[in-house]
N, C-alpha and C positions, 0 to 999 in steps of 0.2 A: 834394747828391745828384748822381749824375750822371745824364748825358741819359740818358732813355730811348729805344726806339726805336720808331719809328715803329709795329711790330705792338707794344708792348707799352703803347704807349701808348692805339692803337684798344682792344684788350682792356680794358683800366681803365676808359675812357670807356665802353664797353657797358655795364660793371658797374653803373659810377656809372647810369645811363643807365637800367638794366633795374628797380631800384632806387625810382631817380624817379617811371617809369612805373608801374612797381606799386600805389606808394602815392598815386600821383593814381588810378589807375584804381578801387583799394577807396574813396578818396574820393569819385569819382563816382559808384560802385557806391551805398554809402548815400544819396548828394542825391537817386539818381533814388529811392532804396525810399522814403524818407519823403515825396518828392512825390506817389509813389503810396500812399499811406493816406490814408485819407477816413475820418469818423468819421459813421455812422449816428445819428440822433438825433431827437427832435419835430421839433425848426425845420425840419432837411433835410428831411424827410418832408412837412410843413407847405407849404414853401416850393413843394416840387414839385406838391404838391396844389392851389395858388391857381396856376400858371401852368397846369395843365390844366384850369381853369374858367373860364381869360381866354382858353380858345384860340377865333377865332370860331365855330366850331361852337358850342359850349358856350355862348358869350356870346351868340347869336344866340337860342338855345332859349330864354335866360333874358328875354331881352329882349322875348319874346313871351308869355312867364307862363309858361313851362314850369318848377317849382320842382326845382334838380338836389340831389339830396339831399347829406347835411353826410356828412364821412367822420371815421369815429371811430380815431380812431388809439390805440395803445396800447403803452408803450413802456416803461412804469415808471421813467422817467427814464434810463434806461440811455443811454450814449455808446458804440459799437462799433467800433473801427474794422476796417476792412474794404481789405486789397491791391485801390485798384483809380482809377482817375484819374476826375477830376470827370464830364469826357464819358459814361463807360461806366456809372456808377452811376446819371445825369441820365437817361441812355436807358434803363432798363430798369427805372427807378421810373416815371418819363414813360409811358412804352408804356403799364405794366401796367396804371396808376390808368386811363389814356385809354381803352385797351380795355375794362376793367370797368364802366365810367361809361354807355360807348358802350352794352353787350351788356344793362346791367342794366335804362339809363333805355329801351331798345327793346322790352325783354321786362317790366318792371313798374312803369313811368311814376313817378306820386308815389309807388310803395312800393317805388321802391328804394333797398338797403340795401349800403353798403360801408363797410369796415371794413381795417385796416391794422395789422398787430400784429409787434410788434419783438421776436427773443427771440434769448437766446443759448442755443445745443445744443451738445452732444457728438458726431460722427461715431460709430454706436455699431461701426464698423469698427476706423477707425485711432484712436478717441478723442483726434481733436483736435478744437478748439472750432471754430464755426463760427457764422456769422451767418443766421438765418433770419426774412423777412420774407414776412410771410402776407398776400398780395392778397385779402382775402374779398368776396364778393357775394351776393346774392340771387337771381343771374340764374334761371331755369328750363333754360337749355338743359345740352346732355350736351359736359362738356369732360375729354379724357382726358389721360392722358399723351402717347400716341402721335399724338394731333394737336398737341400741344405743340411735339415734338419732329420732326415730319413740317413745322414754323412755319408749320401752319395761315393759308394767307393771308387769309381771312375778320377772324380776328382780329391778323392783324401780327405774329406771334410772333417771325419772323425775327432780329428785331435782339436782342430778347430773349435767344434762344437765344445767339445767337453771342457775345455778351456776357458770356454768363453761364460759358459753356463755355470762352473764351479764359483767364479767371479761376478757371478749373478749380473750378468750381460746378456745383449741381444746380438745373432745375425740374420741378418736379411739381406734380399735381393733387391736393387731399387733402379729404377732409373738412372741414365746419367746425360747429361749434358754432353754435346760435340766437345770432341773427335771420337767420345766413345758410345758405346750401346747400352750396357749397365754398370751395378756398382755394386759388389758383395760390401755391405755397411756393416760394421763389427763396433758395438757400443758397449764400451764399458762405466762403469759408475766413476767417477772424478772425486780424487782422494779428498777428505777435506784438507781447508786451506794450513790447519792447524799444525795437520800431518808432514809438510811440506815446506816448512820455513823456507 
């Protein structure tokens, strides 16, 4: 072949070049998606629930006979995974259990009651699936949405919120079904199934 020149050769080399970078970039593009999926499940749920009973607060109450009630979680075995990295999901299951323990065991000592339930929904807007975990309690007092969303410092909401919202989720206040009085619902968007072999 004969020599190329010099512009014709930079030209080929970007090509080649442009090429490469692409498909390393869609490469990375996927490592990072599937690093960020996380799979909702008991254990996770579980797992976060004994590290906010070991926190000293909580260890301290216990250790004076203060009995902090069992939390009943409910999950039907379901696996969910959920767009979202270990940190951000650790925080905002952390928070909520910690907050609810705090508000419940202040306002109904040995009758409080928390509950933790795992479902998967439909957005009935855009009818994508979504993951929704139900912080329920017994507490007595009045929690709305608008101090939710106002991250109410009383209760810590803050990191909640922001959490929830970077991950283009919803929380709300809802109703809940006996033995409790409501349910702080924390909805996140549900990974595709693609993401999650």
């Amino acid at each position: 072949r004969r020599a190329r020149s010099g512009r014709a050769s930079a030209a080929e080399l970007r090509r080649i070049s442009d090429a490469l970078n692409g498909e390393g970039y869609r490469a990375l593009g996927r490592l990072i998606r599937e690093a960020n999926v996380r799979t909702l499940d008991e254990e996770t749920l579980r797992a976060a629930w004994e590290r906010v009973r070991a926190e000293p607060a909580f260890h301290a109450l216990a250790q004076r006979g203060q009995a902090l009630p069992n939390l009943t979680i409910h999950t039907d075995g379901m696996h969910l995974p959920v767009r979202a990295s270990a940190q951000e999901l650790d925080d905002i299951i952390v928070n909520l259990l910690r907050n609810n323990l705090q508000a419940t065991l202040a306002e109904r000592g040995d009758d409080a009651r928390l509950g933790l339930i795992l479902e998967e929904e439909l957005d009935p807007v855009t009818g994508l699936e979504e993951v929704a975990m139900r912080f329920c309690d017994n507490a007595r007092s009045v929690l709305t949405d608008e101090m939710i969303q106002g991250r109410y410092i009383a209760r810590g909401f803050g990191i909640v919120v922001e959490r929830v919202r970077r991950r283009r989720g919803s929380v709300r206040v809802e109703p809940a079904a006996a033995p409790y009085n409501k349910a702080i619902v924390v909805r996140l968007p549900r990974a595709e199934r693609e993401d999650n072999p």
